[in-house]
C-alpha positions as CSV (number, residue, x, y, z in Angstrom):
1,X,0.0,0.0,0.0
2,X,1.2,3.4,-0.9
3,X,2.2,5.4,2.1
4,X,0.9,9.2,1.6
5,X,3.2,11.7,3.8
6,X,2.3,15.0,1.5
7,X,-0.7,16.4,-0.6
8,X,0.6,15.5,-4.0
9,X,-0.4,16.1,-7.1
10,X,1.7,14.2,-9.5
11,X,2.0,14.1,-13.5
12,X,4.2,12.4,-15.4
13,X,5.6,12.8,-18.7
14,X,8.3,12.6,-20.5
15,X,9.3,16.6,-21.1
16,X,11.3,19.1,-22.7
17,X,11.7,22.6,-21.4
18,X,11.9,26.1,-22.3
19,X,14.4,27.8,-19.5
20,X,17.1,30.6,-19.5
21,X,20.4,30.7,-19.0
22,X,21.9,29.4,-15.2
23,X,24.6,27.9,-13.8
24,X,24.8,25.9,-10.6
25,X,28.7,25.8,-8.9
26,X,28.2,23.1,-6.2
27,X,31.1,20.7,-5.1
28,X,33.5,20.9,-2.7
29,X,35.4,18.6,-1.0
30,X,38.7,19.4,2.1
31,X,42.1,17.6,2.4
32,X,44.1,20.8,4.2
33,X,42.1,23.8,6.2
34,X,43.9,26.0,4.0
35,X,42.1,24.4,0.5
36,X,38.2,24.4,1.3
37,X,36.1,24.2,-1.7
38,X,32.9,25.9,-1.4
39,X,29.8,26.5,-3.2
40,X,28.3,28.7,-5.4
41,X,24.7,29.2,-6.8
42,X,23.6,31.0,-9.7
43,X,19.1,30.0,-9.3
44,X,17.2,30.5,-12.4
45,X,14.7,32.7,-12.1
46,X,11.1,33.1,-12.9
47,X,10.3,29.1,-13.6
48,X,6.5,28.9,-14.8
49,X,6.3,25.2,-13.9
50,X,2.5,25.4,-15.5
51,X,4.4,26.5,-18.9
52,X,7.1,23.6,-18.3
53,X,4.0,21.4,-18.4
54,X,3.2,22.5,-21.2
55,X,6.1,23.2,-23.2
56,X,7.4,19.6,-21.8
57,X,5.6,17.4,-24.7
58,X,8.5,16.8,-28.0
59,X,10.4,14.9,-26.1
60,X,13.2,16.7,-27.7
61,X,15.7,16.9,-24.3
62,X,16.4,14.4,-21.5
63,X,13.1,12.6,-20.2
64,X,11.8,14.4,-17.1
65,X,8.4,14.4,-15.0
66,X,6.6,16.7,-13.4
67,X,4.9,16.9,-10.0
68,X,3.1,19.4,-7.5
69,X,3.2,19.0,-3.6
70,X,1.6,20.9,-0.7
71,X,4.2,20.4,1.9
72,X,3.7,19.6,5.4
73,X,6.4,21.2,6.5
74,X,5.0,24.7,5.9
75,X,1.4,23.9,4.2
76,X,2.7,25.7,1.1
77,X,2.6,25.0,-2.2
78,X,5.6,23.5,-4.7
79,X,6.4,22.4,-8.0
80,X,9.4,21.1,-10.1
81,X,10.9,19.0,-12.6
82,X,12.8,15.8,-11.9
83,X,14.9,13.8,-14.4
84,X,13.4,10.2,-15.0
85,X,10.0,9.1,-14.0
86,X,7.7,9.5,-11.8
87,X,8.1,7.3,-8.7
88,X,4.7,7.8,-8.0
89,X,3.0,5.6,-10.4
90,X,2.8,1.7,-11.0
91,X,3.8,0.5,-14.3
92,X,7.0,0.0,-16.2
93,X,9.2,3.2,-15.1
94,X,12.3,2.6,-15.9
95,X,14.6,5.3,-18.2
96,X,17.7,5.8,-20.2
97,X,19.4,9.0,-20.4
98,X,21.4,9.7,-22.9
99,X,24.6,10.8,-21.1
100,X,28.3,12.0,-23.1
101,X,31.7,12.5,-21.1
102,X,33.5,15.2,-22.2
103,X,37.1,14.5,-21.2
104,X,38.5,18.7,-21.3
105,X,42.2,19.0,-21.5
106,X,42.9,22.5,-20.0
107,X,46.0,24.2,-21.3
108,X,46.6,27.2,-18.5
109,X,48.5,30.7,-19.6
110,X,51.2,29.7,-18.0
111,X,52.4,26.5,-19.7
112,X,50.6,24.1,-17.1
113,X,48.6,21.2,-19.1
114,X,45.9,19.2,-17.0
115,X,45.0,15.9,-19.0
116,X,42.4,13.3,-17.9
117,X,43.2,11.2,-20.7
118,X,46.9,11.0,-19.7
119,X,48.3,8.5,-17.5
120,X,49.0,10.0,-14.1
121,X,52.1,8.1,-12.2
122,X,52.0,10.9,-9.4
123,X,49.1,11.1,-8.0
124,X,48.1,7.3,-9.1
125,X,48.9,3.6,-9.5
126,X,49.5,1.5,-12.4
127,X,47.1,-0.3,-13.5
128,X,45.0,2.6,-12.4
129,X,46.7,5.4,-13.3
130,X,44.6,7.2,-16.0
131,X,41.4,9.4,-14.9
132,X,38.8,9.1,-17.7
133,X,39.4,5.5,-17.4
134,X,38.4,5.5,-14.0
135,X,35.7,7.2,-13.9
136,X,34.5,5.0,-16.5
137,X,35.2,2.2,-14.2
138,X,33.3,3.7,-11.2
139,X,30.3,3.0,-9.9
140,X,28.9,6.5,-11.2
141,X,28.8,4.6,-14.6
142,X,28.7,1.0,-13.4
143,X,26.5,-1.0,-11.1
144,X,27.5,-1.7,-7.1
145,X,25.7,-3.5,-4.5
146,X,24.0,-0.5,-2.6
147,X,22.7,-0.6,0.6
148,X,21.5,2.7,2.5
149,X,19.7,2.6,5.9
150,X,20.1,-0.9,6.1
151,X,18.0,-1.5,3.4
152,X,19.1,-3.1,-0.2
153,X,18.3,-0.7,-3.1
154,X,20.0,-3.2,-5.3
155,X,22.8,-3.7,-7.8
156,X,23.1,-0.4,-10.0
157,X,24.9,3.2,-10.3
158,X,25.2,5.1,-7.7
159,X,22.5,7.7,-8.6
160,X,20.1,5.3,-9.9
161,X,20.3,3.6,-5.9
162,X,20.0,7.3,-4.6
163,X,16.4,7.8,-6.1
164,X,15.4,4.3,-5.8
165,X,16.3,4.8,-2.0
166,X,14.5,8.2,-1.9
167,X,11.4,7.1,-3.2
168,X,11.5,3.4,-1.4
169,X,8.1,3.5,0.3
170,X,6.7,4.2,-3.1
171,X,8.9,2.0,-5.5
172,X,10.2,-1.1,-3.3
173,X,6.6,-3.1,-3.9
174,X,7.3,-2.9,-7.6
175,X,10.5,-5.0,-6.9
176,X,13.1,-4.0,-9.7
177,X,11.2,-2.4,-12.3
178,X,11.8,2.0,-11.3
179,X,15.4,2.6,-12.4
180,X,16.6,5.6,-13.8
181,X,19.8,5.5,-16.1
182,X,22.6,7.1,-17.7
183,X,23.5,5.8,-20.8
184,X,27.0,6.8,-21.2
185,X,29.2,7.4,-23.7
186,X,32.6,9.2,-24.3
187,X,33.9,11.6,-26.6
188,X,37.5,12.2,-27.6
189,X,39.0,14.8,-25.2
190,X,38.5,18.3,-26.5
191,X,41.5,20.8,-25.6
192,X,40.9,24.4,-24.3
193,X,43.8,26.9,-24.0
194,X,42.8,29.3,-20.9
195,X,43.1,32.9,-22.0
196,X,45.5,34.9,-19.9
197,X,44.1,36.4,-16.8
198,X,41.4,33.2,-16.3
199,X,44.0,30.1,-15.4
200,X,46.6,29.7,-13.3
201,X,48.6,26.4,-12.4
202,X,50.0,25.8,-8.6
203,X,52.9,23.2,-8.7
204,X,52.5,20.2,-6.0
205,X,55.9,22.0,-3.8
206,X,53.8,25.3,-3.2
207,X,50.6,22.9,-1.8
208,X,52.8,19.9,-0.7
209,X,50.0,17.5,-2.8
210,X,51.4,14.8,-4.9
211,X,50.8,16.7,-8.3
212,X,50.1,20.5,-9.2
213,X,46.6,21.5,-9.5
214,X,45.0,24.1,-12.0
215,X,42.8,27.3,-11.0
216,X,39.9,28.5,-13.8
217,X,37.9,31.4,-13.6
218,X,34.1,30.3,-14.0
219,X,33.3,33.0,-15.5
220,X,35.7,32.8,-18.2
221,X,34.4,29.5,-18.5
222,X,30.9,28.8,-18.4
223,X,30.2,31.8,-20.9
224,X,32.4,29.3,-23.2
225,X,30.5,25.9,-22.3
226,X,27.4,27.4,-23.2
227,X,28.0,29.7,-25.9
228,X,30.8,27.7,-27.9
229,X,32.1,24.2,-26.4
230,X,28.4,22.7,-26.5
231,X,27.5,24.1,-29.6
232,X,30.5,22.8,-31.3
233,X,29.7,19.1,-30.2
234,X,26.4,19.0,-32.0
235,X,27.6,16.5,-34.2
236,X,29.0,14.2,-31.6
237,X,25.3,14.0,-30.0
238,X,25.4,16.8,-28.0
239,X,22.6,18.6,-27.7
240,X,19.0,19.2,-25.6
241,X,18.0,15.2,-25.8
242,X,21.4,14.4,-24.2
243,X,23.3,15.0,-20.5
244,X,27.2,16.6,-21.1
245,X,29.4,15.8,-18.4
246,X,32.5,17.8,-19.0
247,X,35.6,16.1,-16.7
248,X,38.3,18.2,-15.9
249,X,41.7,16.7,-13.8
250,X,42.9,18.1,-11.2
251,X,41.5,21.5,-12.0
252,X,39.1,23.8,-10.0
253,X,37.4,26.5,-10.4
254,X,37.4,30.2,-9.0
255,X,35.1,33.2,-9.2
256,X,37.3,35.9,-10.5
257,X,40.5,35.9,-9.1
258,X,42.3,32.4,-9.8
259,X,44.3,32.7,-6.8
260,X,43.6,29.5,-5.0
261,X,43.7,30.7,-2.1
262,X,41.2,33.7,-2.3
263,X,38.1,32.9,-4.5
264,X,38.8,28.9,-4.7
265,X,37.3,26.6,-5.0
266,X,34.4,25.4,-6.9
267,X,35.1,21.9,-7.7
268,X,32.1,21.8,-9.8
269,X,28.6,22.7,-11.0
270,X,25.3,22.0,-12.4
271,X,23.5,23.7,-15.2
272,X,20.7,24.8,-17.1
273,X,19.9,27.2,-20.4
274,X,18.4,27.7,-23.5
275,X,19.4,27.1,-26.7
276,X,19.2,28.4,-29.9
277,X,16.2,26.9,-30.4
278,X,14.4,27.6,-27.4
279,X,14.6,24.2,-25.8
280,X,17.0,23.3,-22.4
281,X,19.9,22.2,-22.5
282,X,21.5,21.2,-18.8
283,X,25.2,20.0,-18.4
284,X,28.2,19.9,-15.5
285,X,31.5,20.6,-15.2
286,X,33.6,18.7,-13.1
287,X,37.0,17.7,-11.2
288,X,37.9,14.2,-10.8
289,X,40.8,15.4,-8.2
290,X,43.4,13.0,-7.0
291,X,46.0,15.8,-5.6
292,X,45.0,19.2,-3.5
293,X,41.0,17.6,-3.0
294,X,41.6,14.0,-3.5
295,X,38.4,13.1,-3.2
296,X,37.9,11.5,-6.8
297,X,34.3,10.7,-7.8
298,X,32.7,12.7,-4.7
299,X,32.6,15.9,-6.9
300,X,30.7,13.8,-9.4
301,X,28.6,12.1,-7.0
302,X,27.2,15.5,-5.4
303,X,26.6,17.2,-8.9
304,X,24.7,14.3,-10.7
305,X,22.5,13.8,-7.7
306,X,21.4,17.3,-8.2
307,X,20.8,17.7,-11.3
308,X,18.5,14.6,-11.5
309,X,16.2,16.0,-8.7
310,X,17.2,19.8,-9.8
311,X,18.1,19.7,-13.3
312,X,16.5,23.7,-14.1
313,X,17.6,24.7,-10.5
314,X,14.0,26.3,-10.2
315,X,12.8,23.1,-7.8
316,X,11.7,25.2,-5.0
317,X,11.5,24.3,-1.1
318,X,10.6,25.4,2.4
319,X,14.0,27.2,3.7
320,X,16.6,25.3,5.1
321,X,20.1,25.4,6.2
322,X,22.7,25.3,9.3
323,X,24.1,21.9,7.4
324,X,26.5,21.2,5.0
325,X,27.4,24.0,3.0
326,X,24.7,26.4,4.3
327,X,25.9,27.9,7.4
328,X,24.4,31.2,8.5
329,X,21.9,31.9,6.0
330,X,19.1,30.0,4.8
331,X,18.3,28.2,1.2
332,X,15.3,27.4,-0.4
333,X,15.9,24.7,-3.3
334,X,16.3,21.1,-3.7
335,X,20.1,20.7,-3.9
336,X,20.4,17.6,-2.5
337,X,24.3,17.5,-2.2
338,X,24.5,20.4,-0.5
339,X,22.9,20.2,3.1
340,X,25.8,17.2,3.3
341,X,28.7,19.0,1.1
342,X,32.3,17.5,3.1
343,X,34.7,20.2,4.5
344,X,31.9,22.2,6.6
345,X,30.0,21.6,9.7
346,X,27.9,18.9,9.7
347,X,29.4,15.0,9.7
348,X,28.5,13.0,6.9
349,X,28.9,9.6,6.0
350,X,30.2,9.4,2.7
351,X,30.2,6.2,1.2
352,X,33.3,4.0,-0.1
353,X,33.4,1.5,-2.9
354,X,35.8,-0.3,-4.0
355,X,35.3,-1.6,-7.5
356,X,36.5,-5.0,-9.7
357,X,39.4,-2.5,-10.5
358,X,40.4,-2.6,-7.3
359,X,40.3,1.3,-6.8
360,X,38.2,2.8,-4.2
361,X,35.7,5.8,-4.9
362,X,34.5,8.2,-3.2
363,X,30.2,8.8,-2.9
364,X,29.1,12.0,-1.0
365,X,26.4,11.0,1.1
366,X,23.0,12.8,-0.4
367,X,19.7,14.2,1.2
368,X,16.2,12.7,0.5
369,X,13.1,14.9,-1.1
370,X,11.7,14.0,2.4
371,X,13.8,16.2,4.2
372,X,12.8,19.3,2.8
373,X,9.4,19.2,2.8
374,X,8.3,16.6,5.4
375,X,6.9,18.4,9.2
376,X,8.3,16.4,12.0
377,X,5.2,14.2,12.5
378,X,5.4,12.9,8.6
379,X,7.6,9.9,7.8
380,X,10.1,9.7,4.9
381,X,9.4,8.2,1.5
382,X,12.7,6.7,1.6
383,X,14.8,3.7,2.3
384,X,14.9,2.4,6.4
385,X,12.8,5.7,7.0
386,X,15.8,7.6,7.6
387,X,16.1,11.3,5.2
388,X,19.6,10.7,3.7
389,X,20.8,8.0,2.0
390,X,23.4,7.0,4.9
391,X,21.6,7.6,7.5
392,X,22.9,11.2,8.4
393,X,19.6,12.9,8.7
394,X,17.5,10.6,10.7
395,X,14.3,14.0,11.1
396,X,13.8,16.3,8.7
397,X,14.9,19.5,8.0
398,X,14.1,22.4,10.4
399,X,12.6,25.6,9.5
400,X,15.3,28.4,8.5
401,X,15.9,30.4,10.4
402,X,17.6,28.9,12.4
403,X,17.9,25.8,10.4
404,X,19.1,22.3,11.1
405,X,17.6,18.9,11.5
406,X,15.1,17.2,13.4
């Protein structure tokens, strides 16, 4: 029987959206005090969810549903988009997204060259001692046995078990049949020289890591995703009906100054804009980082995770915060990496997997879509009842100010 812990009003579809332009800048991870990532935020604005409904219908970008919720939490009114389908109906729900890795060699101003298609003997081990193949070999891409809150999700990718655990009340008595997908491929590395001013390289001696690591200013660089690299991969099957994942090495970002120790560092981000065309178009950046982070896939794990259950960024939410990421002030979206983002205040319990390569990854521990708009007295939809998918958040979220959890 389905268990019913908010007034929902759910369609499902699979969509295509009208949205403009946005960026989302969300991992982080800490190895030294001195090198905290942080996050940074840039919410689209204006989302007519009604005209998503609408304009969601040619099936011409990723598949995504819709649904409306009156939350307990507050008693107010929400809507979004999530990648996928609906977890809320019976029937055969399983999708495929069509996903491309980007593998971006980064050429920096000042001679430094940041490969992830190169093997890497500093920072890594033969046999697994080349980036892009390991993230190809991790369990963003391939299937693990999951188990979260004591209860098994099943064999699958990482963000696939996320969902399924997020929606468990609601999916588990359909047994194996709600799965949502990336269907991944890879592109030849593409090669972008930095212009002078936006990169700078800091060798591994001046931030005693194994290997150097490379600054870039976002703003130099997500003007160029969007308006040029994307564009110019048309042909290789990028485009609104597909997910980019552009991979960087051992390279983060900054906003503005590229001094990695001023504005730094945005390890990566999730976005959303419109085309030419009029139709969306989301993506992410990202550092698989192995030297001054070191955290390898946990970058990835954060920024897939919210763009499945925030691909527009315009999925709005009661106010939360005092976790993760959000300390002193108070946000109102469903980012589900970042009430849990490593290197701040609150303890997580990221999650490590060690693979048939014999490498071990890094997952960041996610919230569930319970915890932001559940009151205290509703249960969780997800997996062991708990409100993240390792059993972090065991109440909800708290009303911001002052924020927290139950």
């Amino acid at each position: 029987m389905k268990r019913t812990v908010l007034s929902l009003i759910l369609s499902a579809a699979v969509l295509s959206a009208i949205a403009a332009p946005v960026a989302f800048a969300q991992s982080a991870g800490q190895q030294r005090p001195r090198l905290r990532g942080y996050f940074k935020v840039k919410p689209l604005t204006g989302t007519d969810h009604e005209a998503l409904k609408t304009a969601l219908s040619s099936g011409t970008t990723i598949p995504l549903w819709t649904y409306t919720l009156v939350a307990t939490k507050d008693g107010n009114p929400y809507a979004g988009e999530m990648v996928g389908r609906s977890p809320f109906f019976h029937g055969f729900r399983t999708t495929s997204i069509n996903t491309v890795i980007v593998p971006v060699i980064l050429k920096m101003p000042d001679g430094g060259v940041f490969d992830p298609t190169a093997t890497d003997t500093r920072c890594l081990s033969a046999p697994n001692d080349v980036p892009l193949s390991l993230i190809q070999q991790s369990p963003m891409v391939q299937s693990a046995s999951f188990t979260m809150n004591g209860v098994n999700v099943g064999s699958t990718p990482y963000f696939d078990a996320f969902q399924r655990a997020a929606f468990w009340s609601n999916i588990s008595s359909a047994g194996n049949s709600y799965h949502t997908l990336l269907n991944v491929t890879t592109l030849a590395a593409v090669t972008v020289n930095v212009p002078l001013g936006s990169g700078q390289t800091y060798s591994a001696a001046s931030l005693s890591t194994c290997g150097p690591e490379g600054v870039m200013d976002i703003n130099y660089w997500d003007p160029y995703v969007q308006g040029t690299l994307i564009p110019s991969l048309s042909g290789d099957g990028v485009g609104p009906n597909s997910f980019p994942i552009f991979v960087f090495y051992n390279v983060v970002m900054a906003d503005g100054d590229t001094n990695i120790f001023v504005n730094c560092c945005i390890l990566g981000y999730h976005g959303a804009f419109t085309n030419g065309s009029g139709l969306l178009q989301t993506y992410s950046p990202l550092d698989f980082d192995t030297s001054a982070f070191n955290d390898n896939t946990s970058v990835m794990s954060h920024e897939i995770g919210e763009w499945m259950d925030d691909p527009t960024g315009g999925n709005a939410t009661p106010n939360w915060g005092g976790e993760g990421q959000v300390v002193g002030t108070c946000q109102g979206n469903l980012e589900v990496g970042d009430p849990l983002s490593p290197g701040f205040g609150t303890a997580t319990s990221p999650y490590s997997v060690t693979m048939s390569n014999g490498f071990t990854y890094t997952l960041q521990e996610l919230a569930f879509f319970s915890w932001y708009f559940n009151s205290t007295t509703t249960p969780s939809l997800g997996a062991g009842g708990k409100f993240s998918d390792h059993a972090t958040f065991k109440g909800a979220s708290k009303a911001c100010p002052p924020g927290g959890t139950n």
